[in-house]
C-alpha positions as CSV (number, residue, x, y, z in Angstrom):
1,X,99.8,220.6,-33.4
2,X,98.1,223.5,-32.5
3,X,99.4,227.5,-33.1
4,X,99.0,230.0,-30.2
5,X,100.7,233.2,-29.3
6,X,103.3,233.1,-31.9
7,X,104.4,229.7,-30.2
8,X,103.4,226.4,-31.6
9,X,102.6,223.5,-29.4
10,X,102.2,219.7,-30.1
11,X,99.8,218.3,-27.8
12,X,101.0,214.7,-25.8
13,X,97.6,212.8,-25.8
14,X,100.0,209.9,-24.3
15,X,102.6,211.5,-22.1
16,X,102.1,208.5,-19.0
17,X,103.1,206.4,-21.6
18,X,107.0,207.8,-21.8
19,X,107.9,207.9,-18.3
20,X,108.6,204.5,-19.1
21,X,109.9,203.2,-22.1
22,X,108.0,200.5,-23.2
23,X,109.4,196.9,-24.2
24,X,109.3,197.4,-27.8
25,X,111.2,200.5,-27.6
26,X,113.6,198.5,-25.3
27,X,114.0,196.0,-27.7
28,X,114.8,198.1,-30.7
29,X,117.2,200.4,-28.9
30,X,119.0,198.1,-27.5
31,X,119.6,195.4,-29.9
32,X,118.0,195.7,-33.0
33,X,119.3,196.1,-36.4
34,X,116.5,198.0,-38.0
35,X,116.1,200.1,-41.3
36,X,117.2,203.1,-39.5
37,X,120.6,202.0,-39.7
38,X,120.2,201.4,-43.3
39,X,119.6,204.6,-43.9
40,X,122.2,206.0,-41.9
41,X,124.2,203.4,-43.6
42,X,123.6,205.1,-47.1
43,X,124.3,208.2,-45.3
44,X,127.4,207.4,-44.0
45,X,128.5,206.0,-47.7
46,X,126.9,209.1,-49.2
47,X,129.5,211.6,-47.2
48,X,132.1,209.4,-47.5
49,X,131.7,209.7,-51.8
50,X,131.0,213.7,-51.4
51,X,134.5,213.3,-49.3
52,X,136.8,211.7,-52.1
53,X,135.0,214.3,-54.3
54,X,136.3,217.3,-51.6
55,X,139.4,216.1,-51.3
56,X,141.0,215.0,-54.8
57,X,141.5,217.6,-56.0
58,X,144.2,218.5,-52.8
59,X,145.9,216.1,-54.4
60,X,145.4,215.4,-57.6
61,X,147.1,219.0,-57.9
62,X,150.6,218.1,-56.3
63,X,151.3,216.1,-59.5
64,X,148.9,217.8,-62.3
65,X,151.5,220.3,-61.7
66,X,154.6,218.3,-61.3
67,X,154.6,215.1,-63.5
68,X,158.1,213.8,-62.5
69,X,156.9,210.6,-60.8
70,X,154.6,209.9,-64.0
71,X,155.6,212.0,-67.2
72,X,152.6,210.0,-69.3
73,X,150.3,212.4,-68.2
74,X,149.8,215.9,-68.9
75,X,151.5,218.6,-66.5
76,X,150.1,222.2,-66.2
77,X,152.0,225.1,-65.0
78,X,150.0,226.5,-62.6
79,X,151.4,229.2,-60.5
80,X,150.6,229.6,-56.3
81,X,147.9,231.7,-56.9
82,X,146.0,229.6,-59.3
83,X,146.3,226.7,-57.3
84,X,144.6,228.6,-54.1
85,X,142.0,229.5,-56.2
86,X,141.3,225.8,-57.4
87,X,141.8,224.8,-54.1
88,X,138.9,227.1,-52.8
89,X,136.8,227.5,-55.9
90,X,134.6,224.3,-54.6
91,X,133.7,226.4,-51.1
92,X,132.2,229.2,-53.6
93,X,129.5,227.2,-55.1
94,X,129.2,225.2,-51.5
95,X,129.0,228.6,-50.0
96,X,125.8,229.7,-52.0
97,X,123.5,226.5,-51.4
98,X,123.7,226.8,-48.1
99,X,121.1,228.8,-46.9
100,X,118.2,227.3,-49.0
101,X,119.8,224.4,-48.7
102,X,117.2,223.5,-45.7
103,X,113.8,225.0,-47.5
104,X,115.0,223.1,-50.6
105,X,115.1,219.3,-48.2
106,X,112.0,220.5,-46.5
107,X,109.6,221.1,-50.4
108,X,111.6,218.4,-52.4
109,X,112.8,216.2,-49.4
110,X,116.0,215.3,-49.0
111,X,116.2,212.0,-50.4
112,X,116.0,213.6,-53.8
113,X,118.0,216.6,-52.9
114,X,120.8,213.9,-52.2
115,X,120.3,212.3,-55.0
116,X,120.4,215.1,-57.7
117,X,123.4,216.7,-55.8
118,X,125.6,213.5,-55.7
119,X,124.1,212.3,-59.6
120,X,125.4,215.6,-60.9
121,X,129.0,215.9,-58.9
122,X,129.6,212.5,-60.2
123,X,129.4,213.9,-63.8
124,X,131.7,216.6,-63.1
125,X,134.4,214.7,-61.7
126,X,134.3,212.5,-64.5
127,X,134.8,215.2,-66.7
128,X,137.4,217.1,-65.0
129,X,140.2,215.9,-66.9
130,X,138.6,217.0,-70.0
131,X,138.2,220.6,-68.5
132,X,141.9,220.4,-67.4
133,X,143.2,220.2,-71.1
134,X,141.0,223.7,-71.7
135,X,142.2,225.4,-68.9
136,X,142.3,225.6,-65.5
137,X,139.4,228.3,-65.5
138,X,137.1,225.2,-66.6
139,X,138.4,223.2,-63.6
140,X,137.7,226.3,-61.7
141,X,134.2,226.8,-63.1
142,X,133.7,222.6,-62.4
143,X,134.6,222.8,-58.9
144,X,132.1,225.6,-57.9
145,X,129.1,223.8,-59.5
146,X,130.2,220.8,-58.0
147,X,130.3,222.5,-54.9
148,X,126.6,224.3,-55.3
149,X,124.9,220.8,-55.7
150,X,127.3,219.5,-52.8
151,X,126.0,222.6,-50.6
152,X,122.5,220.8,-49.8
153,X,124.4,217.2,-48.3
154,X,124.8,218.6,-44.7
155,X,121.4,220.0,-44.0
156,X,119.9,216.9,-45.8
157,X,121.9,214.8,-43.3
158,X,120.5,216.5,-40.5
159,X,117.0,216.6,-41.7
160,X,117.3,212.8,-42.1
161,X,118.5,212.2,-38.9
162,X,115.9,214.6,-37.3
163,X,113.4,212.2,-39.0
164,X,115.1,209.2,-38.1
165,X,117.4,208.6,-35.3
166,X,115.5,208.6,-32.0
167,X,117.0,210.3,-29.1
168,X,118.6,207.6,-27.4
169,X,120.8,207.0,-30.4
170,X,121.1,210.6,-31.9
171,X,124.8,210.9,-30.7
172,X,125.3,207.7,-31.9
173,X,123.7,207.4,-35.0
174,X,125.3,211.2,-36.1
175,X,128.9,210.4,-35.4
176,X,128.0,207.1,-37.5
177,X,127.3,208.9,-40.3
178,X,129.5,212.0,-40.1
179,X,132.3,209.6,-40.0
180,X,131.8,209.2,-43.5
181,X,133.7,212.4,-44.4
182,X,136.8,210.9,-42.3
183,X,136.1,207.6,-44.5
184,X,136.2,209.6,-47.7
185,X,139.4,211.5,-47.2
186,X,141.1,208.2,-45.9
187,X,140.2,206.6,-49.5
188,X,141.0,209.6,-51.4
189,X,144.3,210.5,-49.7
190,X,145.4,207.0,-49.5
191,X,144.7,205.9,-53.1
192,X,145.9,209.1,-54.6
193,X,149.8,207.7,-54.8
194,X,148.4,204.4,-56.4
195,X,146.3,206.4,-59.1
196,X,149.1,208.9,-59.9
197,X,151.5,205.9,-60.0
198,X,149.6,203.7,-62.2
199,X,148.7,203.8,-66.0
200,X,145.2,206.0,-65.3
201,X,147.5,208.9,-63.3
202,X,146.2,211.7,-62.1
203,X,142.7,211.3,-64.1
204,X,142.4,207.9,-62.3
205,X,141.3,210.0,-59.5
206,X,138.8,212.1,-60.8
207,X,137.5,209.1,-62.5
208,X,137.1,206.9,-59.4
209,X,135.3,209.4,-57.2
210,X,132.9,210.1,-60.2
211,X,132.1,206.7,-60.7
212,X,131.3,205.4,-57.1
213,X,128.9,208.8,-56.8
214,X,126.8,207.3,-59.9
215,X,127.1,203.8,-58.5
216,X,125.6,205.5,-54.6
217,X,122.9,207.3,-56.2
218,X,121.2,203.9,-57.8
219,X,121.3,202.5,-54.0
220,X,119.8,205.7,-52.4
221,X,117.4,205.9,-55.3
222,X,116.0,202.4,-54.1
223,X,116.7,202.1,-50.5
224,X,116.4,205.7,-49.3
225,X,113.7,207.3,-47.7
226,X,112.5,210.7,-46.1
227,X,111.5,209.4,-43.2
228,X,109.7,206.2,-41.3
229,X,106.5,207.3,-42.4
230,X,107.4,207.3,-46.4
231,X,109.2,204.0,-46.0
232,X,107.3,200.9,-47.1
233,X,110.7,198.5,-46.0
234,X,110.7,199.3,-42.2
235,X,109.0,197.1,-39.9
236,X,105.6,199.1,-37.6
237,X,107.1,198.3,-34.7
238,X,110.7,200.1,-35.7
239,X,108.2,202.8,-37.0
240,X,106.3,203.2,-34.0
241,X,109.2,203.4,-32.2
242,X,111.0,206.0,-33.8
243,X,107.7,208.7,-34.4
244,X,106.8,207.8,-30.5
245,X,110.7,208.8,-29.2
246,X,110.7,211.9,-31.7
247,X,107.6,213.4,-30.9
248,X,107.3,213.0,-27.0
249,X,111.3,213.5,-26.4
250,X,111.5,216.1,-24.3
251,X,107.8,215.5,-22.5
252,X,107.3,213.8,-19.7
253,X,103.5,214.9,-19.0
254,X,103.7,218.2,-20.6
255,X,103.5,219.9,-23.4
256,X,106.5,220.7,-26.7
257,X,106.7,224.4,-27.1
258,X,108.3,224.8,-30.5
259,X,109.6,227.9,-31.1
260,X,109.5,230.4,-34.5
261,X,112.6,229.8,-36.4
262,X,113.2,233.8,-35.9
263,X,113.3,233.4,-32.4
264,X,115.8,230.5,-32.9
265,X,118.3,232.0,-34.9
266,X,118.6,235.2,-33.1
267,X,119.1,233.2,-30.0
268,X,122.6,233.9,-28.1
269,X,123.5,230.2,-28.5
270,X,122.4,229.5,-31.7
271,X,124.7,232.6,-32.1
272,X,127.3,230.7,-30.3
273,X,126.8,227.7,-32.3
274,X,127.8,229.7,-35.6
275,X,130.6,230.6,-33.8
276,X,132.6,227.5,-32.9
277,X,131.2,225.8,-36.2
278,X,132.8,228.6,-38.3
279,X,136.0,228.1,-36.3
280,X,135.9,224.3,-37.2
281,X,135.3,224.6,-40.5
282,X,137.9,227.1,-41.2
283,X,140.2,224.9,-39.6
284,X,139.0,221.8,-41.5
285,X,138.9,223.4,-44.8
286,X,142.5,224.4,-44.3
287,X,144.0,221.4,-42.9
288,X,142.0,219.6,-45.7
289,X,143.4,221.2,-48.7
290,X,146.7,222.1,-47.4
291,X,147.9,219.1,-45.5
292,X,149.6,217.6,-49.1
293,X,151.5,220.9,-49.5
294,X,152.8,221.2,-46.5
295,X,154.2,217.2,-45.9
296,X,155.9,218.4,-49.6
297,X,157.4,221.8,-48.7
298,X,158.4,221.4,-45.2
299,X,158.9,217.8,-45.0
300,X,160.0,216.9,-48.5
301,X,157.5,213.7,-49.1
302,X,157.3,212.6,-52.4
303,X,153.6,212.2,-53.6
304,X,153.1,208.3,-52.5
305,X,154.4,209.1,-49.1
306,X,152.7,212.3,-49.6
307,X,149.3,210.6,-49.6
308,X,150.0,208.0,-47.6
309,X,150.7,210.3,-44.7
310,X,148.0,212.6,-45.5
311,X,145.5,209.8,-44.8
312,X,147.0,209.1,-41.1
313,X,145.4,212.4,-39.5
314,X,142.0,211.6,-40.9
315,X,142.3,207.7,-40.1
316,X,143.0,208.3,-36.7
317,X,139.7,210.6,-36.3
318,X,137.7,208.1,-38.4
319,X,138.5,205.4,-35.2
320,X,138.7,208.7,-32.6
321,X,134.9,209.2,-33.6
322,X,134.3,205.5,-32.5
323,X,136.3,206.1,-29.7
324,X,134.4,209.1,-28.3
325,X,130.9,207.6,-28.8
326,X,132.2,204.3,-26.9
327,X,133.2,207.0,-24.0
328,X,130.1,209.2,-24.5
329,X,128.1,205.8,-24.0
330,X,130.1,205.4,-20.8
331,X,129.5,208.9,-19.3
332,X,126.0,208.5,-19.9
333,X,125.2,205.1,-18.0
334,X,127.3,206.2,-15.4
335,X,125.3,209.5,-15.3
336,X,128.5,211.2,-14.8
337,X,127.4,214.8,-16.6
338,X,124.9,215.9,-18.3
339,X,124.0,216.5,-21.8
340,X,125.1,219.9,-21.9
341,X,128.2,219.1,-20.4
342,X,128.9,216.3,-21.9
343,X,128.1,218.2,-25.2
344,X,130.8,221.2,-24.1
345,X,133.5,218.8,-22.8
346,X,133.6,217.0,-26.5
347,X,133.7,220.4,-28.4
348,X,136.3,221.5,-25.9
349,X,138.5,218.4,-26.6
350,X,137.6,218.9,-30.3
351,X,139.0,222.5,-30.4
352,X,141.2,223.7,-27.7
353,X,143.4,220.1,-28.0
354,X,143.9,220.3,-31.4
355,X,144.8,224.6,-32.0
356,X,147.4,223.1,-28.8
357,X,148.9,220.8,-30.9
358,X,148.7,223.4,-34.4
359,X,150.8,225.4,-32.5
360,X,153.3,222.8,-31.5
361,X,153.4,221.7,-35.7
362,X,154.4,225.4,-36.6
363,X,158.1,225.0,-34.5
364,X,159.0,221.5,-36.0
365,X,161.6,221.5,-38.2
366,X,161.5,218.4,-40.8
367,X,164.7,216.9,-38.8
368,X,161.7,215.8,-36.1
369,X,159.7,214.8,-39.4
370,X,157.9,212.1,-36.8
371,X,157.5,214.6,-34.0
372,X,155.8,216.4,-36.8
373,X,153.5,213.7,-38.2
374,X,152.5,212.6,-34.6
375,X,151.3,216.7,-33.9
376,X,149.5,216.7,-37.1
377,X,147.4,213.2,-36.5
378,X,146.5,214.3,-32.9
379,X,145.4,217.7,-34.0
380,X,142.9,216.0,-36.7
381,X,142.0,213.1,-34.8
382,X,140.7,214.7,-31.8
383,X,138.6,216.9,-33.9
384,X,136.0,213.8,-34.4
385,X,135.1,214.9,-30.8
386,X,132.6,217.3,-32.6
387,X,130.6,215.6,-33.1
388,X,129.4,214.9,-30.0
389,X,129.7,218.6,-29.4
390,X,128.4,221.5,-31.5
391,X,127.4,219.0,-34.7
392,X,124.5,217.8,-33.0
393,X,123.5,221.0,-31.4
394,X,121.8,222.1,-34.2
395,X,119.1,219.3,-33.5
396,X,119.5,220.0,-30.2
397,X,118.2,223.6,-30.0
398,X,115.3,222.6,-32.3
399,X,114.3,219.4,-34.3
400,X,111.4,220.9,-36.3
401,X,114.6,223.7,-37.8
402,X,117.5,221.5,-37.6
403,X,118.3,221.3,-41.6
404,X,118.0,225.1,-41.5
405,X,119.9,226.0,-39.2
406,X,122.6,223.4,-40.2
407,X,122.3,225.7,-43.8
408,X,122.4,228.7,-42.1
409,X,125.3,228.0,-39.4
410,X,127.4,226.2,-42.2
411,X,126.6,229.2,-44.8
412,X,128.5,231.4,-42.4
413,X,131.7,229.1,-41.5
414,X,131.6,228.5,-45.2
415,X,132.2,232.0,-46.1
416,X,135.0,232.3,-43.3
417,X,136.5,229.2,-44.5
418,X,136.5,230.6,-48.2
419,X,139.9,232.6,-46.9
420,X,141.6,230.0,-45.5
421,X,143.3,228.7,-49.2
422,X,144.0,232.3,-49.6
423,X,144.8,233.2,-46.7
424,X,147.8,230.5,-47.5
425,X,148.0,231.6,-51.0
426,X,149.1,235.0,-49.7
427,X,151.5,234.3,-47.0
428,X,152.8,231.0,-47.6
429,X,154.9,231.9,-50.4
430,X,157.7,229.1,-49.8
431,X,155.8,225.9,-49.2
432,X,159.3,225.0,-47.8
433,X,159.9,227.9,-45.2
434,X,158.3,226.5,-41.8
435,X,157.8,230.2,-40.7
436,X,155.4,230.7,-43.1
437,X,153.2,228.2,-42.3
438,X,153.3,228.6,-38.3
439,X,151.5,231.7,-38.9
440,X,148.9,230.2,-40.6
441,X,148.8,227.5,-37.4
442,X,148.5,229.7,-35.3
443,X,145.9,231.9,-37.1
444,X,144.0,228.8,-37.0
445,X,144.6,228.0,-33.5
446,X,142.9,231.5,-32.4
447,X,139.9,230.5,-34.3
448,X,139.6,227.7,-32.4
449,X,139.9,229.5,-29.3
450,X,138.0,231.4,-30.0
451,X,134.9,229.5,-31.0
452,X,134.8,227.1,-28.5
453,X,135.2,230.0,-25.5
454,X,131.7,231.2,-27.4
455,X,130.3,227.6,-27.1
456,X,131.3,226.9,-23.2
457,X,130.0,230.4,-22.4
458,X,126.2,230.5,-24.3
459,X,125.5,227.1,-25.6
460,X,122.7,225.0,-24.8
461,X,121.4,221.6,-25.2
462,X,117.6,222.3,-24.9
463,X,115.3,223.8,-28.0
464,X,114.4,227.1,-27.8
């Protein structure tokens, strides 16, 4: 790698050789099950334990604040506006790592960054219902730390993946392990009703996603790795394989500009990327904590149906991210479009679909409860099309910044998404009065308009 005017440059001293892909490479992309799956393996498991973490609180609150279906445990009477603030206090601490997030993988690597951040949320969800019992400002205080250690997962994840997933499998390899925070919320949503139900209640379900964290980080402490080149498990020929498609990519004979990361991030579509990844998370966020109270207000489930049916929307994108890469795969050996089409059709199904079908949700009445249900699972499902869309762009638009850029994008749409529990906080008043909540639908909805219109119009696919 060499450094001239402002513009660094890696040199191809073998660029013939990846006209053609040779018969190793072949091999291994086609067929083999190498450590690279491993890792995204553990990664996969590690979001789908940060998930249950996310996400229990959503519903461990319906019945820390309304015992009736198990009066042996403790019930707190906490008011709307406390609840909104539990509901978001986790974003706050997420919020602030998100930035150094990327430095921190790139001087400590993120194996360890993972490692620390999951050991440490572990601990405090196992003594959440400790905190409870002192107050709910404790809970509160929990929930942001938990969320500051948590705040380094997504730009890890991407910094792995830079590392490891050559570019025939990026798209792939990233839906694989991004499905993990579908997996997560599945688990969490659907063993919620059996926790509260049985003898370990509500704690139950502070106590389980605690416990399989500590149990994830002793696997990743052994099996994880920074990259091919600090592994001693993978075979050389995986190795070779991997560092050969990640530093001749884009190629072909001539030389890898890489650009300063200044120039990158005040590009118009890495603008654009911030965008329609703020307008996803804010709609994630709010669907994700607010899905429980609305299937209890509006369509009067008790808390086992409750969860039950708050799994559905999240099951159905954990199989519609399968579904999309089985298409994607399609598209490309067809040659129908090209990767930046291919990447603006996904986010467009992704975003414009679902704030369609938000809409539709806000004029249901719970006499159409399955009218209702059937909205709400296609407007989360077909969000797992993002990840063939903007969640991979980040890599896209430069792999040598992709963790940063991840922090940076998500530091933004974190902050946005910090008003989205009190945004609901302050006009859903009723959980019961459907009027209510259609606003916030289709307040949601115009994000999502919004940020995929940015996307079509500026994105790219290439690195800056």
């Amino acid at each position: 790698m060499v450094y001239t005017k402002n513009v660094f440059v890696i040199e191809s001293k073998s660029a013939p050789d990846i006209k053609e892909p040779s018969e190793t490479r072949k091999r291994f992309i086609d067929c083999s099950f190498g450590f690279r799956h491993v890792q995204c393996l553990l990664l996969f498991l590690c979001l789908t334990v940060a998930y249950t973490m996310r996400v229990n609180i959503s519903v461990a609150i319906v019945t820390m604040t309304d015992n009736s279906e198990n009066p042996d445990f403790e019930e707190f009477d906490w008011d709307g506006g406390v609840k909104s603030i539990l509901l978001s206090s986790f974003i706050w601490g997420y919020t602030v790592t998100q930035i150094p997030a990327g430095p921190l993988a790139r001087k400590f690597g993120p194996k360890m960054c993972l490692f620390v951040g999951m050991l440490i949320s572990g601990l405090l969800n196992l003594l959440t219902p400790i905190a409870a019992r002192g107050g709910w400002e404790f809970v509160c205080a929990l929930r942001a730390i938990e969320g500051f250690f948590q705040g380094v997962f997504f730009s890890c994840v991407h910094a792995l993946l830079a590392k490891w997933a050559p570019q025939e499998e990026r798209a792939r390899l990233g839906t694989f392990c991004y499905a993990g925070c579908q997996m997560g919320t599945v688990i969490m949503m659907g063993l919620s009703g059996v926790f509260t139900s049985s003898g370990l209640g509500w704690p139950g379900i502070f106590y389980f996603s605690g416990g399989i964290g500590i149990i994830w980080c002793a696997i990743w402490l052994w099996l994880g790795a920074n990259s091919p080149a600090q592994c001693h498990r993978i075979s050389s020929e995986e190795r070779e394989m991997i560092e050969h498609s990640l530093a001749l990519k884009e190629i072909n004979g001539v030389q890898q500009e890489v650009s300063p990361l200044k120039t990158v991030v005040f590009s118009i579509p890495f603008l654009a990327l911030i965008l329609t990844h703020t307008a996803s998370v804010f709609e994630n966020w709010m669907l994700l904590t607010e899905i429980p109270a609305y299937l209890k207000g509006v369509m009067g489930m008790d808390m086992k149906t409750n969860a039950l049916f708050s799994a559905l929307p999240y099951l159905g994108m954990l199989i519609m991210s399968f579904v999309f890469v089985l298409i994607n795969n399609f598209i490309v050996s067809r040659n129908y479009f090209s990767l930046g089409a291919r990447r603006k059709t996904f986010n467009t199904i992704s975003q414009w679909l679902p704030a369609i079908f938000l809409i539709a949700l806000g004029y249901i009445t719970q006499d159409n409860s399955a009218a209702a249900m059937i909205a709400l699972i296609l407007t989360v499902s077909l969000t797992s099309a993002k990840y063939l869309g903007f969640m991979v762009n980040h890599i896209d638009l430069s792999p040598t910044y992709a963790g940063i850029l991840m922090g940076l994008a998500n530091f933004i749409a974190q902050v946005v998404a910090l008003l989205g529990p009190l945004i609901v906080g302050q006009i859903v008043i009723d959980n019961t009065d459907l009027e209510q909540w259609r606003i916030i639908f289709w307040i949601t909805a115009a994000f999502l308009f919004v940020g995929n219109l940015a996307f079509v119009a500026f994105g790219k696919v290439h690195p800056i």
